[in-house]
N, C-alpha and C positions, 0 to 999 in steps of 0.2 A: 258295731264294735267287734274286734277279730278276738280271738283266742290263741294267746300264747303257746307255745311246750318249748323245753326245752329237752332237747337229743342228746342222751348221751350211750355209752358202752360199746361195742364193736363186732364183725361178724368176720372170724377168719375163712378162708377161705383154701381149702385145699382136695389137690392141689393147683397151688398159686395159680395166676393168671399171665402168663406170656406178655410184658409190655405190649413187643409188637403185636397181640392180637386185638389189644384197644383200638378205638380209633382216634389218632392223635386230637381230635376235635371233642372227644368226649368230656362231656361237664362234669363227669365223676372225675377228673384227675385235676388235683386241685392247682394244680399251675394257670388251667385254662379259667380258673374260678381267681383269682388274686387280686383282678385287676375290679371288678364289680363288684367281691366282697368290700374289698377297702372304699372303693366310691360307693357304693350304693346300702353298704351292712347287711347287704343280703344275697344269699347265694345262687347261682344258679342251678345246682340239686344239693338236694339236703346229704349229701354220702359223697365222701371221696376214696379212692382205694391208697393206701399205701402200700406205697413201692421199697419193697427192698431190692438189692444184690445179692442173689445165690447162684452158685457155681459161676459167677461169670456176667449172668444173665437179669436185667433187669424185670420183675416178675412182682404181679399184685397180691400181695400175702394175705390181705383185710379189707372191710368196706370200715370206715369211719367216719361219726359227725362231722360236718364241715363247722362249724357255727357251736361256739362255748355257750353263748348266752341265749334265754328265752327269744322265738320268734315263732310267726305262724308259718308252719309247719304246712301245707299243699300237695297230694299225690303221692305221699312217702311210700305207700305201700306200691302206688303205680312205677314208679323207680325203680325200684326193688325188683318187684317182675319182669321189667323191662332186662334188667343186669341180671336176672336171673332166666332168662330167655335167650339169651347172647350169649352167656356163659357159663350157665350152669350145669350143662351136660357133660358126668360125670366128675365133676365136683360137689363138693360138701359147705356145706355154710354153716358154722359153730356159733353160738355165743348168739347173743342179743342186745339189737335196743332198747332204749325206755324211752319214753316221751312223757316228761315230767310236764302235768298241768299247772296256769295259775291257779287252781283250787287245790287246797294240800289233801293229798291222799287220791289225786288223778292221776293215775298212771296208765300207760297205756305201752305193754310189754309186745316188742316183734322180734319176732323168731323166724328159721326156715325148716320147715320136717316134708320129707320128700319132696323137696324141690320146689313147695308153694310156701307162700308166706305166710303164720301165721298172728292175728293179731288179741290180742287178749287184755280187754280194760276192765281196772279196777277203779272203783270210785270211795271214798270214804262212806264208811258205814255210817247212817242217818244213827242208828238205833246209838252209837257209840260213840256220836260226835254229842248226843240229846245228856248220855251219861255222863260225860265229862262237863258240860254245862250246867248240867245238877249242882256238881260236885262243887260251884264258885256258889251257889246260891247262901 
């Protein structure tokens, strides 16, 4: 049996990332992701960048969920390194993911601090789920 999460929150990125320095075939840019999502419900990387227009210039401002709803989640942190290997030099990665468990109270928060990823899970507290079970008796 697999285990769900679902992804959400965002990690900007500045400054932005040069369209043209992608590569048009990258599975982070969710154009190339559209046709497999809808046929298959599942993504080829868990992270797309959004692209906005400044000055002119087509440029990747964010890394964000591809995927609203719970799925199992595969090498997210390897992803990440990967996109932070190609283009993290001298760039900043702000803000964070969560990877919401099906157990309530699984969270699993990622972040970037000097350029590595890092990951940090929390899990419901036994001692506090045993309290409130008291508390129906």
């Amino acid at each position: 049996m697999s285990y769900h999460f679902r992804l959400t929150g965002e990690l900007a990125i500045n400054p932005p990332i040069p369209l043209a320095d992608i590569p048009p075939t990258s599975t982070n840019l969710f154009h190339n992701q559209a046709f497999y999502v809808e046929r298959y419900n599942m993504p080829l990387a868990h992270l797309a960048y959004e692209i906005e227009k400044i000055d002119g210039a087509d440029v990747a401002t964010s890394l964000r969920p591809v995927m609203k709803f719970p799925y199992k989640l595969v090498a997210l942190t390897r992803e990440l390194e990967e996109i932070l290997a190609a283009h993290g030099t001298g760039r900043t990665f702000t803000g964070e993911l969560e990877q919401l468990g099906e157990e309530p109270g699984h969270v699993i928060t990622i972040t970037v601090m000097d350029g590595q990823v890092v990951e940090e899970e929390e899990e419901a507290d036994d001692d506090q789920e045993g309290a409130e079970e008291g508390e129906d008796k």
